[in-house]
BALOBA-1460 file (C-alpha; in Angstrom, 3 decimals):
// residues 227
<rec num="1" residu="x" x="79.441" y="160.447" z="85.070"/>
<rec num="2" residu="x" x="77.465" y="163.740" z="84.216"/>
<rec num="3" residu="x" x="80.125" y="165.075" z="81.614"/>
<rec num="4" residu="x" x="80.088" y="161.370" z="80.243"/>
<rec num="5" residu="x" x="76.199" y="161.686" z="79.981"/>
<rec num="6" residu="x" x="76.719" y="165.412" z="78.614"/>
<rec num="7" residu="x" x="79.380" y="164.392" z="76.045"/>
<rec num="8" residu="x" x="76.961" y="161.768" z="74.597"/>
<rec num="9" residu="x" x="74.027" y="163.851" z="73.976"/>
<rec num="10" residu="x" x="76.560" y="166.100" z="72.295"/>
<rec num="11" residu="x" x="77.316" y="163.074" z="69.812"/>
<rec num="12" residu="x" x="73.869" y="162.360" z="69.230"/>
<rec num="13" residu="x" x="73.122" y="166.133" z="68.620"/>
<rec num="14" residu="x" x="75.922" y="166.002" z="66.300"/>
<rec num="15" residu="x" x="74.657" y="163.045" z="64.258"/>
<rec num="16" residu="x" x="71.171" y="164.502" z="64.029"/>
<rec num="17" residu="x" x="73.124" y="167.888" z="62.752"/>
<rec num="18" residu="x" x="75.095" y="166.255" z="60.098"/>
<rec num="19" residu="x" x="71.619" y="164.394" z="58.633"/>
<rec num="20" residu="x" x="70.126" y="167.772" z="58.596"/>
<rec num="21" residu="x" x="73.526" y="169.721" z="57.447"/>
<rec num="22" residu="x" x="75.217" y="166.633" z="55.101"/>
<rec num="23" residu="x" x="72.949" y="166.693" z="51.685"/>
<rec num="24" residu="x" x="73.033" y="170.716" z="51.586"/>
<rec num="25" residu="x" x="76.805" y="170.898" z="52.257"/>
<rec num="26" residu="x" x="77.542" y="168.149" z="49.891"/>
<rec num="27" residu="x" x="75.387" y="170.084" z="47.434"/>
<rec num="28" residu="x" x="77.089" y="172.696" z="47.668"/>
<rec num="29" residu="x" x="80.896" y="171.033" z="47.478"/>
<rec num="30" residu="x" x="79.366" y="168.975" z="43.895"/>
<rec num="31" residu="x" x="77.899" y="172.815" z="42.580"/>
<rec num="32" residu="x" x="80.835" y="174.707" z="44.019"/>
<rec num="33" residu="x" x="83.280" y="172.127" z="42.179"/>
<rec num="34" residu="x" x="81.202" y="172.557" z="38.595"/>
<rec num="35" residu="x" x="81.597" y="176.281" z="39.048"/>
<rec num="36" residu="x" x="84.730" y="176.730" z="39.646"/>
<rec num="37" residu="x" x="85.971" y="173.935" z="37.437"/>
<rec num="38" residu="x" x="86.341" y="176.224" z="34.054"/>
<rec num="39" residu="x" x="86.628" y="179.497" z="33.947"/>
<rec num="40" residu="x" x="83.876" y="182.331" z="33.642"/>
<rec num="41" residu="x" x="84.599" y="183.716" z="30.590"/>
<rec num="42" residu="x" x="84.559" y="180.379" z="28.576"/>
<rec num="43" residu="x" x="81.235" y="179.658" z="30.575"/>
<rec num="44" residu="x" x="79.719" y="182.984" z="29.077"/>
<rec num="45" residu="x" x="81.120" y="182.042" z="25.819"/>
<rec num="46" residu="x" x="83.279" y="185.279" z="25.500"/>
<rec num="47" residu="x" x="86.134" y="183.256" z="24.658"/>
<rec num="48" residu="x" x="83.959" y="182.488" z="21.101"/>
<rec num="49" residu="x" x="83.628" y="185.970" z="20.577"/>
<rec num="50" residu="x" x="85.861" y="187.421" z="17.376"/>
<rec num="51" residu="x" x="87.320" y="190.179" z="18.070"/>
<rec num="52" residu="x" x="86.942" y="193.268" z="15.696"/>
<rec num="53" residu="x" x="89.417" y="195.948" z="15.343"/>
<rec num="54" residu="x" x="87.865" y="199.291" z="17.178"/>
<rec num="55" residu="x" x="86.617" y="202.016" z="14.377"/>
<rec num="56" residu="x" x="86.704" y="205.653" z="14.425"/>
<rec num="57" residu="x" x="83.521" y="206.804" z="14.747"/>
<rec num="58" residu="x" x="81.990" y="209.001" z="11.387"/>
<rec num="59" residu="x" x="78.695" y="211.373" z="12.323"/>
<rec num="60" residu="x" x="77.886" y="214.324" z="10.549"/>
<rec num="61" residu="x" x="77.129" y="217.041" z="13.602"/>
<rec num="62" residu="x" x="79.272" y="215.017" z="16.283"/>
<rec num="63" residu="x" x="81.078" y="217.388" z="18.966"/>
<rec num="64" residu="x" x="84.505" y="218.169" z="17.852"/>
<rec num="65" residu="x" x="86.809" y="216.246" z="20.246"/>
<rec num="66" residu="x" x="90.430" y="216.124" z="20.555"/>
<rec num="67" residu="x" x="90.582" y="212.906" z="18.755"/>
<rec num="68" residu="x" x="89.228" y="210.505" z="17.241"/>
<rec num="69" residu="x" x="85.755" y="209.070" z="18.837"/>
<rec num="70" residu="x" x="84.855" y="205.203" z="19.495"/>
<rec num="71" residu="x" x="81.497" y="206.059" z="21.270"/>
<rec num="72" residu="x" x="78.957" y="208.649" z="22.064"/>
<rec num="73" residu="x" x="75.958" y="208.401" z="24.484"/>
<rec num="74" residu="x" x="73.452" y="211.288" z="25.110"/>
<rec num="75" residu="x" x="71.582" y="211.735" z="27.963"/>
<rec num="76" residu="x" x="70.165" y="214.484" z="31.027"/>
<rec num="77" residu="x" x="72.659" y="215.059" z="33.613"/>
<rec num="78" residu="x" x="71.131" y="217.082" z="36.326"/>
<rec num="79" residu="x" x="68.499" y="219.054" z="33.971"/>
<rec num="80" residu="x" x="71.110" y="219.364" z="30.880"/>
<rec num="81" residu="x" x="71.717" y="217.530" z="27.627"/>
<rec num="82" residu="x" x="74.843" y="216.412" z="27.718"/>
<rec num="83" residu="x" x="77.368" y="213.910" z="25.334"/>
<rec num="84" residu="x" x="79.499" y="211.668" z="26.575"/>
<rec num="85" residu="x" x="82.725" y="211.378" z="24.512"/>
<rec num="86" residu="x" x="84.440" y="208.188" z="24.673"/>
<rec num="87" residu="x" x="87.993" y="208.112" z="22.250"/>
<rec num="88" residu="x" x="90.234" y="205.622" z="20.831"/>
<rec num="89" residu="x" x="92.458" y="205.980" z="23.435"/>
<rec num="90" residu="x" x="89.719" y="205.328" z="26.184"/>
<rec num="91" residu="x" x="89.758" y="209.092" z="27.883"/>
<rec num="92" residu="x" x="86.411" y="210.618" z="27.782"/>
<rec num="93" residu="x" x="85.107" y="214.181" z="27.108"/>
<rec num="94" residu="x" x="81.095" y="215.969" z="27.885"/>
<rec num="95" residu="x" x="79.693" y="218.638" z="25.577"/>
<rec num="96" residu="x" x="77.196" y="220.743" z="26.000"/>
<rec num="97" residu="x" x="74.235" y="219.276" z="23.186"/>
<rec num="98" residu="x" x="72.770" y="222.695" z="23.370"/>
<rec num="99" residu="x" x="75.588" y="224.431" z="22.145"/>
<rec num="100" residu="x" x="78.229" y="221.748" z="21.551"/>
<rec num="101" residu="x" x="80.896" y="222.891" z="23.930"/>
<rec num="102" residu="x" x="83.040" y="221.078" z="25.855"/>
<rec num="103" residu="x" x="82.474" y="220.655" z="29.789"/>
<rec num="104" residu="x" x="85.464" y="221.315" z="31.907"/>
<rec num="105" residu="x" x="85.907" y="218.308" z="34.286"/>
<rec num="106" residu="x" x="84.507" y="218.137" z="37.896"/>
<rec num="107" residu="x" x="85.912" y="220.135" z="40.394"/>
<rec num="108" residu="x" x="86.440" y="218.720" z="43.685"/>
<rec num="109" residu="x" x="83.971" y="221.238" z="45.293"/>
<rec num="110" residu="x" x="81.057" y="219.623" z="42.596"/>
<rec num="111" residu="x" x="82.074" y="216.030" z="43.318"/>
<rec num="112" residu="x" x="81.047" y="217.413" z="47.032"/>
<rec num="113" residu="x" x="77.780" y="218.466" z="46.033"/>
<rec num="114" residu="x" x="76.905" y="216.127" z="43.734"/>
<rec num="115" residu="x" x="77.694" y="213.527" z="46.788"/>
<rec num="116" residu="x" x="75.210" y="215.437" z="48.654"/>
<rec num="117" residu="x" x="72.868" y="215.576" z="46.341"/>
<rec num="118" residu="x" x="72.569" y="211.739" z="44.767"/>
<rec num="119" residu="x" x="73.868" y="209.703" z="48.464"/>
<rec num="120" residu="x" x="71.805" y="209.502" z="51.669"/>
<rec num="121" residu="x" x="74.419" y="210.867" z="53.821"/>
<rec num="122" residu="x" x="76.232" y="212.066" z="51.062"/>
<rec num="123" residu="x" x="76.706" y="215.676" z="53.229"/>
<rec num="124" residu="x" x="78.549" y="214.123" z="55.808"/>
<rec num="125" residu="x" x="82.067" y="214.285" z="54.221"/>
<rec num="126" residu="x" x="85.390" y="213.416" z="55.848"/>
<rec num="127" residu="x" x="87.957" y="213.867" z="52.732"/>
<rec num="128" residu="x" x="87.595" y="214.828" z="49.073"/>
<rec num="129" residu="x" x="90.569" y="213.180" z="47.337"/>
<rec num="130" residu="x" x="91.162" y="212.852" z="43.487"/>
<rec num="131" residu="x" x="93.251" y="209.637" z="42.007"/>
<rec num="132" residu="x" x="94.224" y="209.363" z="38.290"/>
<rec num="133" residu="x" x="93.413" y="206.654" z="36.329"/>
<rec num="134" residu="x" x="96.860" y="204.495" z="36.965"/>
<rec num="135" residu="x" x="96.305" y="204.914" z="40.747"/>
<rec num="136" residu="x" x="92.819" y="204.230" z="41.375"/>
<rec num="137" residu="x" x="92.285" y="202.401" z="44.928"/>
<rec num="138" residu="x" x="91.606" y="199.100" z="44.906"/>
<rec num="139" residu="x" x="88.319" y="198.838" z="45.605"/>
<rec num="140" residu="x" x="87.240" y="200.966" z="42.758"/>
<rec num="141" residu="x" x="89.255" y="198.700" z="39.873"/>
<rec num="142" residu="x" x="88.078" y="201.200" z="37.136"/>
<rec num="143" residu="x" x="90.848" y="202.836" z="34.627"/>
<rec num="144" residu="x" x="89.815" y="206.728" z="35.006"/>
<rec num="145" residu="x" x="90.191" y="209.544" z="36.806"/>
<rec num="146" residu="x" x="87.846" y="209.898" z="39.922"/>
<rec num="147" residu="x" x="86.984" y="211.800" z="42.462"/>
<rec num="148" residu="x" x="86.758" y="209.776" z="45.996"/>
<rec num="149" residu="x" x="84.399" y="211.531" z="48.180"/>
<rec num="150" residu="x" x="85.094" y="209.551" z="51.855"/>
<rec num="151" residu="x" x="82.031" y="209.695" z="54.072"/>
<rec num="152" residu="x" x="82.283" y="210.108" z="57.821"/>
<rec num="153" residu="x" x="80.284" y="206.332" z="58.444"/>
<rec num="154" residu="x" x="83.280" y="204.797" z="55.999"/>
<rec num="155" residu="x" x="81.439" y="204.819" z="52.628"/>
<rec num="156" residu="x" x="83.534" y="205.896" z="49.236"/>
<rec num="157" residu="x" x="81.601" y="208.098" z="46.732"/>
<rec num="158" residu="x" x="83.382" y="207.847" z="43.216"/>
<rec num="159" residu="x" x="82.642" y="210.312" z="41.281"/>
<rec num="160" residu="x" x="84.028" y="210.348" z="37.239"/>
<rec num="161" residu="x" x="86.111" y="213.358" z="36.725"/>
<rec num="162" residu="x" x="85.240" y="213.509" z="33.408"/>
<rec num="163" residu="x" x="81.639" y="212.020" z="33.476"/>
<rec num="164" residu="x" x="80.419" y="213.636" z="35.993"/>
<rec num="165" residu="x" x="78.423" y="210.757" z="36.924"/>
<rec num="166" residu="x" x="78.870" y="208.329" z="39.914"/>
<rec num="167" residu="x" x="81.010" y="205.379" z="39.328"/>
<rec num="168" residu="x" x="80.479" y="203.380" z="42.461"/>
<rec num="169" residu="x" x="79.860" y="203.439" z="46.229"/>
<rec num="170" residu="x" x="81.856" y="201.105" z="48.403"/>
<rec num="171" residu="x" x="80.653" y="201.267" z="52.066"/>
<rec num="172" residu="x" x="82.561" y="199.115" z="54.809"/>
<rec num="173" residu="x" x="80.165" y="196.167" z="54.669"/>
<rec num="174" residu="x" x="81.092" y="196.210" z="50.624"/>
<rec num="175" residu="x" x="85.090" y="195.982" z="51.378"/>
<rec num="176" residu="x" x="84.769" y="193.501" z="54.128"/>
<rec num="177" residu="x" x="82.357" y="191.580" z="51.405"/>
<rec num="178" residu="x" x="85.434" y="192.225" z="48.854"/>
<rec num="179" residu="x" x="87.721" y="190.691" z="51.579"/>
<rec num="180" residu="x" x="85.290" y="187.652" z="52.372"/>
<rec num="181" residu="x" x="84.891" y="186.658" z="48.563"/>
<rec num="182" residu="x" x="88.772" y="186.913" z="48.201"/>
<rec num="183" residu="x" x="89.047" y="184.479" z="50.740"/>
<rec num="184" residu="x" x="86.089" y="182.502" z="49.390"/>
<rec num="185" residu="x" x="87.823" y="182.133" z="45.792"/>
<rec num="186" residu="x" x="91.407" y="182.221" z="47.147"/>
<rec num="187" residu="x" x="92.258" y="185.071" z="45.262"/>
<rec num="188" residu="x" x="92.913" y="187.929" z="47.369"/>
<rec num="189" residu="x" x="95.018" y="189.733" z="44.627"/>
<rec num="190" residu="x" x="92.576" y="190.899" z="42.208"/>
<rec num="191" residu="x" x="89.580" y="188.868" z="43.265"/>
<rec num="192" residu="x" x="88.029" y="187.860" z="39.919"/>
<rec num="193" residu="x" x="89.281" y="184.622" z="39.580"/>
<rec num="194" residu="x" x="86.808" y="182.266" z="39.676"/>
<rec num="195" residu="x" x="88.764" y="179.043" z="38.408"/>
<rec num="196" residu="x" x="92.827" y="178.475" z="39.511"/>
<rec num="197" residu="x" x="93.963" y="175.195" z="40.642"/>
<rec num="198" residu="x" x="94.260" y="175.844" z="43.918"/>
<rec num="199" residu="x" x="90.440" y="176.405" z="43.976"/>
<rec num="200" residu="x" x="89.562" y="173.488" z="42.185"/>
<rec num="201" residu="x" x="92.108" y="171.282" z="44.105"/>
<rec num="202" residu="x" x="90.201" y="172.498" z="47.469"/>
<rec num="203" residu="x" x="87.002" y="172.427" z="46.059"/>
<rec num="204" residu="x" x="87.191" y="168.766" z="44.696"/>
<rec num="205" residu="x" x="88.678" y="167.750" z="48.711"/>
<rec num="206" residu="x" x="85.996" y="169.077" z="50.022"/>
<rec num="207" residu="x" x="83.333" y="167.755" z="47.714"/>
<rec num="208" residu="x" x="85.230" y="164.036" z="48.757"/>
<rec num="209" residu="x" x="85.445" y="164.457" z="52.040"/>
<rec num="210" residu="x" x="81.493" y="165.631" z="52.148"/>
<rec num="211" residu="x" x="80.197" y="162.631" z="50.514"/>
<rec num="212" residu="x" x="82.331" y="160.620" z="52.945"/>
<rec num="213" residu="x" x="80.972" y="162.301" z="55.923"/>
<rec num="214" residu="x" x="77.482" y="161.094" z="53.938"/>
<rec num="215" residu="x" x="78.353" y="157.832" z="53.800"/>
<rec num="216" residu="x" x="79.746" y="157.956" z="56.966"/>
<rec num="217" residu="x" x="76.299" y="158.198" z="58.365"/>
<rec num="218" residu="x" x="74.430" y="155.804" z="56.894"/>
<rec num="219" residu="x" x="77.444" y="153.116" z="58.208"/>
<rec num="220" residu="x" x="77.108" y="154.828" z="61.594"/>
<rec num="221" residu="x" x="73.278" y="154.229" z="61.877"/>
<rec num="222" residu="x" x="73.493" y="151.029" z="60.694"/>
<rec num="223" residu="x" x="75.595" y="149.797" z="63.403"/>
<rec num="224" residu="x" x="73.023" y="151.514" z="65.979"/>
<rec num="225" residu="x" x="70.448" y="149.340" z="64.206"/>
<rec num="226" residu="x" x="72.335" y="146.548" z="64.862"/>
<rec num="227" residu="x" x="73.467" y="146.812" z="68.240"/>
């Protein structure tokens, strides 16, 4: 008699829920269908975009490189002018502004330092480890060299071996969020695909089976009216 008593309070409880739950989640099922529906890049309208062949790049007083240059950006790095390089080919090179010569890439002792330096934390460090850029780990997904500089609480310092500059941070709550929006998109292999049939197909069932858990309702409380 009591769990029968129990188990129908439970039911109402439950019906209150879903009138308080069923617009936002079916709200979410219609948005989360129009999202995923085409992909991002024709949303952003890069699939518009005309492509131009890359060009050499031609300035008088440019720092001799060892090929030909696609980009250049100036800027301070840690109280020196420095120019940042970027070829054809995508590798990168610093000068010196001041004097226009070349900066040797960053040891593994000054990806330590400059962890210490730039991260709160950044002192504690477990492992200093350099990858090339056809072996990055995964949850960096950037084509250059780096040096990882592993914390002791779990967190991953990149560190550009040829910027100088830091690339990313990845603590454990970031790759756990990597692993939770793989599973959210269903695309735990590269986890940018926003729009794959398998998505939509799930996305549209649940969008269906929202709005009949809506309607649902309405023919549920009707019938309480009436009886």
């Amino acid at each position: 008699m009591a769990t029968n008593t129990l188990m129908r309070r439970f039911a109402r409880w439950h019906v209150w829920l879903g009138w308080l739950v069923g617009v936002p989640i079916l709200m979410w099922t219609v948005t989360g269908l129009f999202m995923v529906a085409r992909p991002i890049d024709e949303v952003r309208g890069t699939t518009l975009r005309i492509e131009a062949e890359p060009q050499a790049l031609a300035l008088p007083g440019a720092p001799s490189a060892d090929g030909p240059v696609r980009e250049m950006r100036a800027f301070m790095q840690r109280g020196r002018a420095v120019s940042l390089v970027t070829l054809m080919d995508g590798s990168q090179r610093r000068y010196d502004l001041a004097t226009g010569q070349p900066i040797a890439g960053v040891s593994a002792a000054e990806a330590r330092d400059l962890a210490g330096q730039a991260i709160r934390g950044g002192d504690k460090v477990a492992r200093v480890t350099r990858f090339e850029a056809d072996e990055v780990p995964f949850d960096f997904r950037k084509p250059m060299p780096v040096w990882q500089v592993a914390l002791e609480d779990g967190t991953h310092v990149y560190i550009g071996q040829q910027t100088g500059e830091i690339e990313a941070v990845r603590t454990r709550w970031w790759r756990a969020f990597d692993v939770m929006w793989g599973l959210h998109i269903m695309d735990l292999e590269t986890r940018e695909d926003t729009s794959h049939p398998i998505l939509i197909l799930f996305a549209a069932l649940s969008m269906i089976g929202a709005l009949m858990g809506c309607v649902l309702m309405f023919r549920r409380r009707k019938g309480r009216v009436q009886a």
